[in-house]
Backbone as CSV, one residue per row, in Angstrom:
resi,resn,N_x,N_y,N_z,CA_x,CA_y,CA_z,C_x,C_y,C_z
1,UNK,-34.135,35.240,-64.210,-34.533,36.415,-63.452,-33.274,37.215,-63.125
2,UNK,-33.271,38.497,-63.740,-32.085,39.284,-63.573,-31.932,40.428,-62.649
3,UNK,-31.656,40.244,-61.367,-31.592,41.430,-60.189,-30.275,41.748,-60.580
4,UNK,-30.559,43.309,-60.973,-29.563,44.539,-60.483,-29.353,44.864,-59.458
5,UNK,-27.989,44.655,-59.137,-27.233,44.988,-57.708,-26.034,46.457,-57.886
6,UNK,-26.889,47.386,-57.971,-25.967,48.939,-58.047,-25.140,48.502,-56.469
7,UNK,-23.777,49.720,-57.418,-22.834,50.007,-56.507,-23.551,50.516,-54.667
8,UNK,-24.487,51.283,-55.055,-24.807,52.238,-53.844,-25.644,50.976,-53.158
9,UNK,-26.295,49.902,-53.625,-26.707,48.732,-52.807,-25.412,48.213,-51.845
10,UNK,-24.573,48.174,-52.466,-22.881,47.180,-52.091,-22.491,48.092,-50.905
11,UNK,-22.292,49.432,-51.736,-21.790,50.557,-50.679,-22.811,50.791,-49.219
12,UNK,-23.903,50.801,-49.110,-24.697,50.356,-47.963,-24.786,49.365,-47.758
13,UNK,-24.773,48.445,-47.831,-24.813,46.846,-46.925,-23.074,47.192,-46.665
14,UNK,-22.315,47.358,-47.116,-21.079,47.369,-46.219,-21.239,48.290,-45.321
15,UNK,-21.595,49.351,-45.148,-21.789,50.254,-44.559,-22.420,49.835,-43.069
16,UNK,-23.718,48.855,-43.325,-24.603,48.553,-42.335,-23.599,47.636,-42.039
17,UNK,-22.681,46.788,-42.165,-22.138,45.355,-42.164,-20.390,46.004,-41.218
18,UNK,-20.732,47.290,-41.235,-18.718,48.147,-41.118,-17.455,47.382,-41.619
19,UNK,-18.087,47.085,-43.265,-17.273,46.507,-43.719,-16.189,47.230,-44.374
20,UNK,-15.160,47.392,-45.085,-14.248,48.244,-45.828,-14.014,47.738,-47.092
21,UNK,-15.068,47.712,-48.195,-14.406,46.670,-49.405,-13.940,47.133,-50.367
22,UNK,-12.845,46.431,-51.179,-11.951,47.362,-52.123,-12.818,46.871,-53.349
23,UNK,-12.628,47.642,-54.341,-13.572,47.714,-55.712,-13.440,46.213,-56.182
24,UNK,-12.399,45.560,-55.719,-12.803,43.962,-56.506,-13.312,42.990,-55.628
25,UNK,-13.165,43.270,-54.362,-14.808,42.552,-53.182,-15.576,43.349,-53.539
26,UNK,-16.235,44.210,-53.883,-17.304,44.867,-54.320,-17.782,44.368,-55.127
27,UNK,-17.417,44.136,-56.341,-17.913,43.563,-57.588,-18.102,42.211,-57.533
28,UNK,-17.584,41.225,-56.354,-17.278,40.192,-55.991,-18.914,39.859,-55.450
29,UNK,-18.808,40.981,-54.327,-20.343,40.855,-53.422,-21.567,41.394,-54.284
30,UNK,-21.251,42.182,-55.344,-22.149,42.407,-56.645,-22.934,41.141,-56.890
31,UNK,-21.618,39.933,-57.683,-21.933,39.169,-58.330,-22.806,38.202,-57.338
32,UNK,-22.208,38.122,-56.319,-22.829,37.272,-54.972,-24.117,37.359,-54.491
33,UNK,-24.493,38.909,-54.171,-25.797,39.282,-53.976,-27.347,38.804,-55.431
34,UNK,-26.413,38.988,-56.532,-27.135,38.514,-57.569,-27.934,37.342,-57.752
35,UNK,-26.449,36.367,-57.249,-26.726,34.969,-57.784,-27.847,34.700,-56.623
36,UNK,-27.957,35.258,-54.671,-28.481,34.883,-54.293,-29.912,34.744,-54.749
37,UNK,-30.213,36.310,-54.748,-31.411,37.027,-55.359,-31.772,36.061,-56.241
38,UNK,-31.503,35.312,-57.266,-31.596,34.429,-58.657,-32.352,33.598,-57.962
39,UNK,-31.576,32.857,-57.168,-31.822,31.782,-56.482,-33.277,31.823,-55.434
40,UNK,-33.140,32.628,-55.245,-34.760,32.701,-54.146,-35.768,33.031,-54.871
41,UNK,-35.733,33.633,-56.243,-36.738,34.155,-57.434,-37.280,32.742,-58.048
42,UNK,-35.857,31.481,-57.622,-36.044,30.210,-58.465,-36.696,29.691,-57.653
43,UNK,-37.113,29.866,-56.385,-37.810,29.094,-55.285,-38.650,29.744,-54.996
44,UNK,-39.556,30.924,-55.241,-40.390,31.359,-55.589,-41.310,30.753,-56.763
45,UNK,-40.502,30.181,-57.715,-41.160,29.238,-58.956,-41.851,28.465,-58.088
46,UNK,-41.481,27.575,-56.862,-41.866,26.226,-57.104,-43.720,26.109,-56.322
47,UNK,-44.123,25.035,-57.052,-45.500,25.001,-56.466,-45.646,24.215,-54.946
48,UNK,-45.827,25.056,-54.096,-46.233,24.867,-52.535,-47.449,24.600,-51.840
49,UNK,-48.502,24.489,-53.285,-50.039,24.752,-52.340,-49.913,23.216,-51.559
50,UNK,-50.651,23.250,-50.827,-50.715,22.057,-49.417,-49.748,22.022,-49.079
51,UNK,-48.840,22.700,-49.027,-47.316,22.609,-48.019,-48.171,23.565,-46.884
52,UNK,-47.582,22.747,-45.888,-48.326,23.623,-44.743,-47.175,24.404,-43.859
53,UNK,-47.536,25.728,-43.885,-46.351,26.438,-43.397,-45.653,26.016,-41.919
54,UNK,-44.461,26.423,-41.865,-43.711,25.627,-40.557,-43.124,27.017,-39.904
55,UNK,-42.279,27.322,-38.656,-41.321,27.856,-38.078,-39.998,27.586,-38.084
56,UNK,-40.089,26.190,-37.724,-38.570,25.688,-38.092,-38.725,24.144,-38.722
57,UNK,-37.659,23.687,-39.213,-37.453,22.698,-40.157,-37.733,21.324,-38.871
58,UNK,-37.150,21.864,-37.421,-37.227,20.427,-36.657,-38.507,20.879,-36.120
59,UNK,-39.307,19.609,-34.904,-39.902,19.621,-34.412,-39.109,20.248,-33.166
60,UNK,-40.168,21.372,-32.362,-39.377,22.141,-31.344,-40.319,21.969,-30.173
61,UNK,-40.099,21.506,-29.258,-40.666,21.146,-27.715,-39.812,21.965,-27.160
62,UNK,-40.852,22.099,-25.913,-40.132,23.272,-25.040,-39.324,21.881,-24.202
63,UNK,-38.321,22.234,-24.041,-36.594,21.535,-23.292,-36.823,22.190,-21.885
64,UNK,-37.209,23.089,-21.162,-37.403,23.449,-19.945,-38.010,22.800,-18.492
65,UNK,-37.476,22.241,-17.790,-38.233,21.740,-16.433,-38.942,22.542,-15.745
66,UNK,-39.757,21.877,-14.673,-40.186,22.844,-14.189,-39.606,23.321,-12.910
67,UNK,-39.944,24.567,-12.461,-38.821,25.330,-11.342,-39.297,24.845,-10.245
68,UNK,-38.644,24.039,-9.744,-38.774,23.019,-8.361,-37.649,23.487,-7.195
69,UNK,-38.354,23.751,-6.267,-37.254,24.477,-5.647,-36.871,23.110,-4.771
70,UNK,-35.395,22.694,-4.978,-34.855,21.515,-4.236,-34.238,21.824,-2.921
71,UNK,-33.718,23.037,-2.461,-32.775,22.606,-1.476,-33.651,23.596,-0.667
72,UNK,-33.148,23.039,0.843,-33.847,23.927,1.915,-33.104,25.258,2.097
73,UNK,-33.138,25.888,3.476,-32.609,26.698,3.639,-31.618,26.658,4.270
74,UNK,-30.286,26.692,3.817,-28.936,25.937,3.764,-27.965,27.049,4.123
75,UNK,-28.579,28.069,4.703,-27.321,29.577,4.750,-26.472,28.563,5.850
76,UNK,-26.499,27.785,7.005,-25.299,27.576,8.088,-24.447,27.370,6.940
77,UNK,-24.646,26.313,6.333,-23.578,25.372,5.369,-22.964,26.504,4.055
78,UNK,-23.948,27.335,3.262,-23.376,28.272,3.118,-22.337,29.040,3.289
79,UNK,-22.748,29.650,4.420,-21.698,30.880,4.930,-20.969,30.262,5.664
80,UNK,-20.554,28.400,5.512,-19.171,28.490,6.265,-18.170,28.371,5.056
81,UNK,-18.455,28.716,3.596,-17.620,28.851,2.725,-17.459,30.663,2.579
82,UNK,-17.990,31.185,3.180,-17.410,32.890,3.307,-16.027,33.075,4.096
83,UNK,-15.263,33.988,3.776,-14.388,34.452,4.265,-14.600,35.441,5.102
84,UNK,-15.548,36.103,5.158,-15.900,37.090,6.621,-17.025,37.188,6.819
85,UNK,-17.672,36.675,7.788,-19.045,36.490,7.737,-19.739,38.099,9.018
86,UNK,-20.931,38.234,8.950,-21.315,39.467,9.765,-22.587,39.208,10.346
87,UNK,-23.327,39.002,11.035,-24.692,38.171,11.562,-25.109,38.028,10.721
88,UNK,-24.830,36.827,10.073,-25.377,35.793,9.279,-25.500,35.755,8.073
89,UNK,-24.489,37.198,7.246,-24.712,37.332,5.702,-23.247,37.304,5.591
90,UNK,-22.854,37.235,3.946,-21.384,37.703,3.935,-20.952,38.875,3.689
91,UNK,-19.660,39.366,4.103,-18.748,40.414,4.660,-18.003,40.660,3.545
92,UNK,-18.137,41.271,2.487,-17.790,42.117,1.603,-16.991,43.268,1.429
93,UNK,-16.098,43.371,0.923,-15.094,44.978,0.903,-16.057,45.742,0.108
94,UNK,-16.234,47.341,1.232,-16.722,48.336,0.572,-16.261,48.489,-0.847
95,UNK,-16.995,49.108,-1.554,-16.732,49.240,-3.493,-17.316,50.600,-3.681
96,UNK,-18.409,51.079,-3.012,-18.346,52.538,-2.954,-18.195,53.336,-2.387
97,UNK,-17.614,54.596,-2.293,-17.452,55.422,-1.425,-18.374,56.852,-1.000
């Protein structure tokens, strides 16, 4: 299976990519883009019926706990790690004017 990879293909994917390639990475990523193309046309050959389609190759469980709120309401202990405290929040240097 023979995919043609024109210059103006090379010259846009670098383009999209802000790549800068000199005429012999060009012809380089020519030959490259080809062989991929080849290669996925060759795996397109193969027979898949009863392969049952997937998302990803592993098994994927959700990894997330659930949102348990652990600590009480802890501002004393808090705000005795502030450096300027103001009834009962912390004391911040103005930032706008």
């Amino acid at each position: 299976m023979a995919n043609i990879i024109t210059d103006e293909t090379i010259e846009y994917v670098g383009i999209l990519a802000k790549l800068d390639l000199s005429a012999e990475e060009k012809e380089q990523a020519k030959k490259d883009m080809a062989n991929m193309l080849d290669y996925i046309g060759t795996l397109s050959e193969l027979d898949t019926e009863g392969v049952e389609p997937m998302s990803h190759v592993f098994p994927v469980n959700n990894v997330f706990r659930e949102d348990v709120v652990t600590n009480a309401d802890d501002r004393d202990n808090i705000i005795l790690n502030a450096p300027k405290v103001k009834d009962g929040s912390f004391m911040v240097p103005k930032t706008v004017q």
